[in-house]
C-alpha positions as CSV (number, residue, x, y, z in Angstrom):
1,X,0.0,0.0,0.0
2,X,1.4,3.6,-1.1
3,X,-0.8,5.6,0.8
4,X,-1.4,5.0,5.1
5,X,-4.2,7.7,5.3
6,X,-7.7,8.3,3.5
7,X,-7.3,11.3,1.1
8,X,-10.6,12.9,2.3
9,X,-11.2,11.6,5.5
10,X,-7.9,11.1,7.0
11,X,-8.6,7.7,8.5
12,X,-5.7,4.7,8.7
13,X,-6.9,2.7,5.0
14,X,-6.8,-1.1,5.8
15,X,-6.2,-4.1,3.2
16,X,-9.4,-5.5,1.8
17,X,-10.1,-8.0,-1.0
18,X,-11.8,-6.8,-3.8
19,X,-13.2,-9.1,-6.5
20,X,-10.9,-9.0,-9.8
21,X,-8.3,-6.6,-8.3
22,X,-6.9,-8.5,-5.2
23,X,-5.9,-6.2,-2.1
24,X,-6.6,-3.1,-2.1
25,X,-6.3,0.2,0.0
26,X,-10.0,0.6,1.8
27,X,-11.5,3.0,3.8
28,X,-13.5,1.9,7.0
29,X,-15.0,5.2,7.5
30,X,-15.5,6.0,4.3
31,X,-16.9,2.7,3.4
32,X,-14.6,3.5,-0.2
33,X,-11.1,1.4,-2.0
34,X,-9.0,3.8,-2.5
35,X,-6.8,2.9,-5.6
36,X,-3.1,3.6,-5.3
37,X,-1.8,6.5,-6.4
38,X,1.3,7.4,-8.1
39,X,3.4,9.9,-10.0
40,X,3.4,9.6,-14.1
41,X,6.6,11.5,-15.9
42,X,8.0,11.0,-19.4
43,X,11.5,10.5,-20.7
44,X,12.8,11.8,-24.4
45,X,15.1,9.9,-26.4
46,X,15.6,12.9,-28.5
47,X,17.0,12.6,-32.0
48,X,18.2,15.2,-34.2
49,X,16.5,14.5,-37.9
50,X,19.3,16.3,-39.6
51,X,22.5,14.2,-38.1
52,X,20.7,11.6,-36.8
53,X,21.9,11.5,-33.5
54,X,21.2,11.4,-29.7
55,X,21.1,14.0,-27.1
56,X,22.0,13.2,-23.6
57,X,22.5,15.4,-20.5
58,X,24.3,15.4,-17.4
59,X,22.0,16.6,-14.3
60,X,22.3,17.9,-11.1
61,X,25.9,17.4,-10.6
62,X,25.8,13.7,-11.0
63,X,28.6,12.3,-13.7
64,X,26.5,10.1,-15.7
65,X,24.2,10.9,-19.3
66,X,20.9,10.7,-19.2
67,X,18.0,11.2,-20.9
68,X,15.6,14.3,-21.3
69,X,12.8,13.5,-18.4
70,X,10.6,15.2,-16.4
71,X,6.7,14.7,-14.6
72,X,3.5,15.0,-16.5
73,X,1.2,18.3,-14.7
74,X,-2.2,17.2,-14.0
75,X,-5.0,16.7,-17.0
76,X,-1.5,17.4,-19.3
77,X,-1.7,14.8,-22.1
78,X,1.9,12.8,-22.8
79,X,2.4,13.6,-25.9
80,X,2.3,17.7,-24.7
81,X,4.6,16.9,-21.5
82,X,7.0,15.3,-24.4
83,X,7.1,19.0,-26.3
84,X,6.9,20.6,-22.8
85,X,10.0,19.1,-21.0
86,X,12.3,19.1,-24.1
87,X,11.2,23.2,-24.8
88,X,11.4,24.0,-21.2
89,X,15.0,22.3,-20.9
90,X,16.6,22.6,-24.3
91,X,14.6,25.6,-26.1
92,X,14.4,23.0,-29.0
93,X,11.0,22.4,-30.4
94,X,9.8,19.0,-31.3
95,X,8.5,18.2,-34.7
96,X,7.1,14.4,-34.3
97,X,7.0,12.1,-31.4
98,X,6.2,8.6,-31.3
99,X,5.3,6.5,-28.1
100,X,7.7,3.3,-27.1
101,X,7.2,1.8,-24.2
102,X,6.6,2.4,-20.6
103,X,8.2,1.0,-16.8
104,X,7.5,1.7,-13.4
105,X,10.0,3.0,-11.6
106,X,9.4,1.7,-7.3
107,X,12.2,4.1,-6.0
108,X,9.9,7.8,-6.8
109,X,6.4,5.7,-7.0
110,X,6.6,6.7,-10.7
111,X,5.1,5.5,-14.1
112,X,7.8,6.5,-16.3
113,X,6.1,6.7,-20.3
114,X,9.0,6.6,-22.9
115,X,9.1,8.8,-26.2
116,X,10.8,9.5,-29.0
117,X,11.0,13.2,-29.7
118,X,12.7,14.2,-33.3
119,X,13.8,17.5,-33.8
120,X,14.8,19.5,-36.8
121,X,18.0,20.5,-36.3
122,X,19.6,21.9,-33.1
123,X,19.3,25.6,-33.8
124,X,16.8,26.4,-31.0
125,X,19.3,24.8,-28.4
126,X,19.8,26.4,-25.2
127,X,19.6,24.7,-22.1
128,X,17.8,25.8,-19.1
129,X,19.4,25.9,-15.6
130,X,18.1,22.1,-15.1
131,X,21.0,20.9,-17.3
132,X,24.7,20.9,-16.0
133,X,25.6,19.9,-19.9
134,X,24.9,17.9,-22.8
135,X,26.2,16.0,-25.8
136,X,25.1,14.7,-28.8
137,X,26.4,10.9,-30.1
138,X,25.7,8.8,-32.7
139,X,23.6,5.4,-32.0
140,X,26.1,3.4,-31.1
141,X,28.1,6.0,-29.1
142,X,24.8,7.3,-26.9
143,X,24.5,3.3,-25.9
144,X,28.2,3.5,-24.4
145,X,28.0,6.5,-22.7
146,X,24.4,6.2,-21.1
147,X,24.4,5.4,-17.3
148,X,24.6,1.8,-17.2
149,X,21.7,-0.3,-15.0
150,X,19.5,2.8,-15.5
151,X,16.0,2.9,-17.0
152,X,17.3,5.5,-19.4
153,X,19.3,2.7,-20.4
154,X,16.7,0.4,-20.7
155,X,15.3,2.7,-22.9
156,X,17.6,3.6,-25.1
157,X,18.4,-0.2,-26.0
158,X,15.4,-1.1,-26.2
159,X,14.3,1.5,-29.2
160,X,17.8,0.4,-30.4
161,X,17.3,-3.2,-30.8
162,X,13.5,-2.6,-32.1
């Protein structure tokens, strides 16, 4: 259970067996399940049409590349939080986006919802204060150079090897 306490009533929620779901979060006083809730966020792999390669960014003062990320707003549609995130952190705008696959990630509660964002050409870029730096590679080089064990890895070989 993700949640110890009834989101309008406050009350401890208890386990209770509900037919065709299993256990579920319930509400004594409320006499209502309450469904788990959790955080939904996207993640770019975002391809430049005209060289045909990969950004990835360094975050936060960690040492590793990632991927473009970031959390969907609520009522926000994917496919918008896609072109939002990349605008808000890299001033590019994206011209198509297609959908490839999605994994929850435990350690944030967090449905992460994988894209692939193409952009024109990196004329627009300028990074926002999010992004310690950034780097474009080729295919094969953004596989090396990705933080290994990560879901942005997972990611990125898995469009790969499609």
């Amino acid at each position: 259970m993700n949640s110890k306490f009834c989101q309008e009533c406050g009350t401890a929620l208890v386990d209770k067996y509900l037919e065709n779901e299993g256990m579920i979060p319930f509400c004594p006083k409320c006499n209502q399940y309450r469904f788990p809730m959790y955080n939904v966020a996207v993640s770019m792999i975002v391809i430049n049409k005209k060289t045909d390669r990969i950004l990835l960014i360094k975050q936060y003062g960690r040492p590793f590349f990632i991927l473009v990320a970031g959390y969907v707003n609520r009522t926000e549609q994917l496919e918008h939080a896609v072109a939002r995130e990349i605008k808000e952190e890299t001033g590019m705008t994206v011209s198509s986006i297609r959908f490839n696959r999605t994994r929850f990630f435990e350690p944030s509660d967090t449905l992460m919802c994988n894209f692939t964002a193409f952009v024109d050409d990196d004329s627009e870029l300028c990074i926002n204060e999010e992004i310690d730096s950034y780097e474009w590679f080729s295919k094969e080089e953004a596989r090396k150079n990705i933080k290994p064990g990560s879901l942005a890895e997972y990611f990125l070989d898995s469009y790969l090897d499609e």
